[in-house]
C-alpha positions as CSV (number, residue, x, y, z in Angstrom):
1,X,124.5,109.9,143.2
2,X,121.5,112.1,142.7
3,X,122.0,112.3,139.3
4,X,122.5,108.3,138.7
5,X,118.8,108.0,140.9
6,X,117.5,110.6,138.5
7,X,118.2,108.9,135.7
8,X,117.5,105.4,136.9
9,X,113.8,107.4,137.6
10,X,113.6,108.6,134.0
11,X,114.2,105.4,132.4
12,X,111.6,103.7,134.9
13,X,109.0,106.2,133.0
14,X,110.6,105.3,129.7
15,X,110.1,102.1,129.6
16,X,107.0,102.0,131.5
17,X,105.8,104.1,128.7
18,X,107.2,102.5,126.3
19,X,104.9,99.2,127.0
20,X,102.4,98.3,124.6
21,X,98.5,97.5,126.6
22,X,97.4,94.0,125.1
23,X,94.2,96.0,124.9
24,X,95.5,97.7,122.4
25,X,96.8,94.9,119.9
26,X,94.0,92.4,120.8
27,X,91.1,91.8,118.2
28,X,87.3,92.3,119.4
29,X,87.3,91.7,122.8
30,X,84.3,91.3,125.0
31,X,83.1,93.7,127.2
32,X,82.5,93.0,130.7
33,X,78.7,92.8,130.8
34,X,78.9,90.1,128.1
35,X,78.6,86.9,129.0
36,X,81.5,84.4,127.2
37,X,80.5,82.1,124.8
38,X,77.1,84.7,123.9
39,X,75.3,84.5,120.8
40,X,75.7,87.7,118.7
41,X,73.4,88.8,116.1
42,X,75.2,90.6,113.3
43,X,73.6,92.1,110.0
44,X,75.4,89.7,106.8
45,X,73.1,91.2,103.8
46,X,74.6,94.4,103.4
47,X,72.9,97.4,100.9
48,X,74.0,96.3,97.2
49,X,77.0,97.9,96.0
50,X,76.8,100.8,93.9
51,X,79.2,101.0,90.5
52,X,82.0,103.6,90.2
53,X,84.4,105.1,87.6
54,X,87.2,101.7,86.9
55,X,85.5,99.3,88.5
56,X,86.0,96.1,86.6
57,X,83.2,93.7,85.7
58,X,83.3,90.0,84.6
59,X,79.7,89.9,82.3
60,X,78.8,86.1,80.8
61,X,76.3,85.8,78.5
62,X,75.4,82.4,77.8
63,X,72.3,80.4,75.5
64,X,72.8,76.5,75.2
65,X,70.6,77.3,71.3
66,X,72.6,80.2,70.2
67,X,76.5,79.1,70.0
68,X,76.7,81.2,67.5
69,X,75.2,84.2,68.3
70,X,76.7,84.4,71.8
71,X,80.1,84.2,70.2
72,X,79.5,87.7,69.2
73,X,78.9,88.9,72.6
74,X,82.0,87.1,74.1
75,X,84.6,88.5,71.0
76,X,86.1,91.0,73.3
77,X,86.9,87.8,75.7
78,X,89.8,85.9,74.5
79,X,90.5,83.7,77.6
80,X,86.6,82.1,76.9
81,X,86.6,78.2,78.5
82,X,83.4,76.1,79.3
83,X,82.1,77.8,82.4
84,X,81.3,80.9,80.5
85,X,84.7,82.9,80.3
86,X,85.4,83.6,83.9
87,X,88.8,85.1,84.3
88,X,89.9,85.6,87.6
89,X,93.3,87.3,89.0
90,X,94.8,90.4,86.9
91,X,93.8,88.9,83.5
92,X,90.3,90.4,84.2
93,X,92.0,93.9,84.2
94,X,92.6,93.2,80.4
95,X,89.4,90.9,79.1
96,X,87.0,92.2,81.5
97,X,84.8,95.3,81.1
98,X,86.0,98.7,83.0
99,X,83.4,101.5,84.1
100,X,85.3,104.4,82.0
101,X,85.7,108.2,83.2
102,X,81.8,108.9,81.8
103,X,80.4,105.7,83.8
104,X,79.6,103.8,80.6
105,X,80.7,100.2,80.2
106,X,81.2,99.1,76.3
107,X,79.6,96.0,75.5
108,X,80.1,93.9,72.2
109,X,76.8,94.4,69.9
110,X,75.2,96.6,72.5
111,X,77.6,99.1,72.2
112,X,77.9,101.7,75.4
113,X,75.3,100.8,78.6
114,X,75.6,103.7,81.7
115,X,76.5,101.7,84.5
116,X,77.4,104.1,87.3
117,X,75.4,104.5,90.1
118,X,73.9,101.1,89.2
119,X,74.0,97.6,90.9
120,X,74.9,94.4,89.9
121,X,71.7,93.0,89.5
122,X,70.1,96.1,88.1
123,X,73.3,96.5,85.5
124,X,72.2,92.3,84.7
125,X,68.7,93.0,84.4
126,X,69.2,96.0,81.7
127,X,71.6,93.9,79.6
128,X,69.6,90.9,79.5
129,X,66.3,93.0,79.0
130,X,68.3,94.6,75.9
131,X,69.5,91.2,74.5
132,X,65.7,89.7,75.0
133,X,64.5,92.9,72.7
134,X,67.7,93.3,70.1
135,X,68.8,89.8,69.3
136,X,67.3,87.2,71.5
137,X,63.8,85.7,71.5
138,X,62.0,85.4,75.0
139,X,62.3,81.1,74.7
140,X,66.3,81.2,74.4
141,X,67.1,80.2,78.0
142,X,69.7,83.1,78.1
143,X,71.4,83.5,81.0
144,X,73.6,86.5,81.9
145,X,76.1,86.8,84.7
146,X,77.8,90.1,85.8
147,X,80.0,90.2,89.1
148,X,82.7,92.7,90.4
149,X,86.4,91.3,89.6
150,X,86.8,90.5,93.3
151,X,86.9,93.1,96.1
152,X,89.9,95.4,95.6
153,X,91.2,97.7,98.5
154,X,93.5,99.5,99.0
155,X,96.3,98.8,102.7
156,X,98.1,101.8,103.8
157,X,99.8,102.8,107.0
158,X,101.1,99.9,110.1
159,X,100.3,96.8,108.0
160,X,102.3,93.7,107.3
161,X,101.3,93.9,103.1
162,X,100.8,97.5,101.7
163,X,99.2,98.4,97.9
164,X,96.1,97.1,96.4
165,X,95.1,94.2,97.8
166,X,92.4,91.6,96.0
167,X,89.9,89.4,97.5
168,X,87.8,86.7,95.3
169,X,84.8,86.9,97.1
170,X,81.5,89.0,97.0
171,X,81.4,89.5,100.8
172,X,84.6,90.2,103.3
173,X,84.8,92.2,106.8
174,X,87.2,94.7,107.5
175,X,89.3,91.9,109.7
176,X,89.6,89.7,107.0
177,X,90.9,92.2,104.5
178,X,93.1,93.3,107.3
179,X,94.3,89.6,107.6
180,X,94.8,88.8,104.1
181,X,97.1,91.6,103.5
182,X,99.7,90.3,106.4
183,X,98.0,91.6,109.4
184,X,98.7,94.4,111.7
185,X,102.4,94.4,113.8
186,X,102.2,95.4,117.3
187,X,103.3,98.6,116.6
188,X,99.7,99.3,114.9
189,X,96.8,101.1,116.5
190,X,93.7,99.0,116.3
191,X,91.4,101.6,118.1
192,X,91.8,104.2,115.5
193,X,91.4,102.5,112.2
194,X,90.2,104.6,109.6
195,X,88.3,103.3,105.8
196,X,88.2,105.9,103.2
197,X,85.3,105.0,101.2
198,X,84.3,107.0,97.5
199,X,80.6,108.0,97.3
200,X,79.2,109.4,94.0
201,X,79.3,112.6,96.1
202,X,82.7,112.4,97.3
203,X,85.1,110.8,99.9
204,X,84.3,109.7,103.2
205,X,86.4,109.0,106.1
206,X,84.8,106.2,108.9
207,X,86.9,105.2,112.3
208,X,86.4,101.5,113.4
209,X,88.1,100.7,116.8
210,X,88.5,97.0,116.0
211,X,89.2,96.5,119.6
212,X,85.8,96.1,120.7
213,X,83.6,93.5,120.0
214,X,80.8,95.3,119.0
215,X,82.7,96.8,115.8
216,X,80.8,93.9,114.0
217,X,77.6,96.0,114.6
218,X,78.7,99.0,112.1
219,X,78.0,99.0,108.6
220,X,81.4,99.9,107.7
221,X,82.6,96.5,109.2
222,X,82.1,94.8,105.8
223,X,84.5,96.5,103.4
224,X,83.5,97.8,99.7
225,X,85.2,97.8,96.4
226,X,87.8,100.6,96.0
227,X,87.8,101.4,100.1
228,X,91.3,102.2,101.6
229,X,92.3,100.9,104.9
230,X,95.0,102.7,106.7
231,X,96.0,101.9,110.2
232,X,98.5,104.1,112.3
233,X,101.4,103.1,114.7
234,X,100.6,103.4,118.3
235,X,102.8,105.8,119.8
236,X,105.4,104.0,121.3
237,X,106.7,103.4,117.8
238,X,107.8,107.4,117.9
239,X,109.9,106.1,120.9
240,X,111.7,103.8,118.8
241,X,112.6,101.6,122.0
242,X,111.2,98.6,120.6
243,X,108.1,96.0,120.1
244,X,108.2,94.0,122.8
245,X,108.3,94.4,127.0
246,X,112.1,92.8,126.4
247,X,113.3,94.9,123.9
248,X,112.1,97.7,125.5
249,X,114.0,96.5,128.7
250,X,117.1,96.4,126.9
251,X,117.5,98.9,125.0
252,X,117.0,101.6,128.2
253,X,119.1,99.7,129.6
254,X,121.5,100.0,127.2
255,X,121.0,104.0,127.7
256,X,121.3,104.0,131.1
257,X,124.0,102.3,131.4
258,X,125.8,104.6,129.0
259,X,124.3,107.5,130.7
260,X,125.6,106.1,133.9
261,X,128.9,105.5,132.6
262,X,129.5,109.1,131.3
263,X,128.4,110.4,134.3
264,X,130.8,108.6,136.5
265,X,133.2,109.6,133.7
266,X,132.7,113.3,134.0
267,X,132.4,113.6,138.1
268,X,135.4,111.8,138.7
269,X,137.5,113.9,136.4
């Protein structure tokens, strides 16, 4: 009889254990000292994104005057239409211009330009200043347009989607990435969520506990190009008694009850 109360005890602790806190699985919440429904002031215009080795760019150069002449600059773009030759999705990988190993991008006309360490809008303003100098005169109306090929990130770990994951958007928080890749099951720890980000130094490691409302106040809750996202399973998973309060229940049950029975088995022999 001791023995069945022991084990009965055990399996209490198992599957009290075995629980998964809301707290745990539920998205920004609140502290207690703020008041619901509060107005939160959160930082949107992030420091401009710095170019790395393979990053893909989508550069349009356009002059309503200079058909001609542009067509030169657009060769390397077979998938040209009427807004400029915007390619979105993975046919940017082959048409668009890649940051090689040396942190040049190659250019049609202007040959190599050293992108690296460079923004957007600094990368623009070189091109356009060298087309204004080389080929262009300063009443041409030329316009040129460079932008990343979308955000791309990496989803490793607890998620519903892993891989490389693409967003077509200059701006996205770490939630939404998060969200567009399937989400996080219940077995994922949202407390401990780790971005490795690539600096021109080196690798970086930040922890976001996405838990807490005030996650929206770090500057690593808006995601860069290239970061990886990996979430771990909370530990109950290692317990492999299941995802929910229910299947928890049942499957100790389930031991116990076999327990139970070979107990029973073995003292009345």
């Amino acid at each position: 009889m001791r023995t069945v109360l022991g084990l009965l005890i055990i399996g209490l602790i198992l599957m009290v254990s075995s629980c998964v806190p809301t707290r745990n699985i539920t998205y920004l919440q609140e502290s207690p000292t703020v008041k619901n429904d509060s107005l939160i002031t959160i930082q949107k215009v992030q420091p401009p994104y710095r170019l790395q080795i393979n990053d893909v760019l989508s550069i349009q150069i356009k002059a309503p005057y200079d058909n001609d002449l542009i067509s030169m600059f657009n060769a390397g773009n077979t998938n040209n239409s009427s807004n400029g030759g915007a390619v979105q999705g993975s046919g940017l990988y082959f048409t668009g211009y890649t940051i090689d190993q040396h942190g040049d991008v190659r250019v049609p006309q202007l040959g190599k330009i050293k992108a690296i360490g460079l923004t957007l809008e600094e990368l623009r303003e070189l091109i356009e200043t060298r087309l204004l100098n080389e080929y262009f005169k300063e009443n041409a109306e030329l316009f040129v347009n460079v932008r990343l090929g979308g955000l791309r990130y990496v989803m490793a770990g607890e998620v519903g989607g892993k891989g490389e994951q693409v967003i077509y958007r200059d701006q996205a928080t770490i939630i939404e990435a998060i969200a567009n890749s399937g989400g996080v099951p219940i077995t994922g720890d949202l407390t401990k969520v780790r971005i490795v980000r690539q600096y021109p130094d080196g690798v970086k490691v930040h922890h976001l506990d996405l838990t807490q409302l005030n996650v929206i106040y770090s500057p690593y809750y808006y995601i860069q190009p290239n970061d990886m996202i990996v979430v771990d399973p909370l530990p109950q998973k290692s317990l492999g008694t299941g995802t929910t309060g229910l299947a928890s229940f049942t499957t100790i049950i389930s031991v116990l009850t076999t327990l139970v029975t070979t107990v029973l088995l073995f003292t009345r022999l």
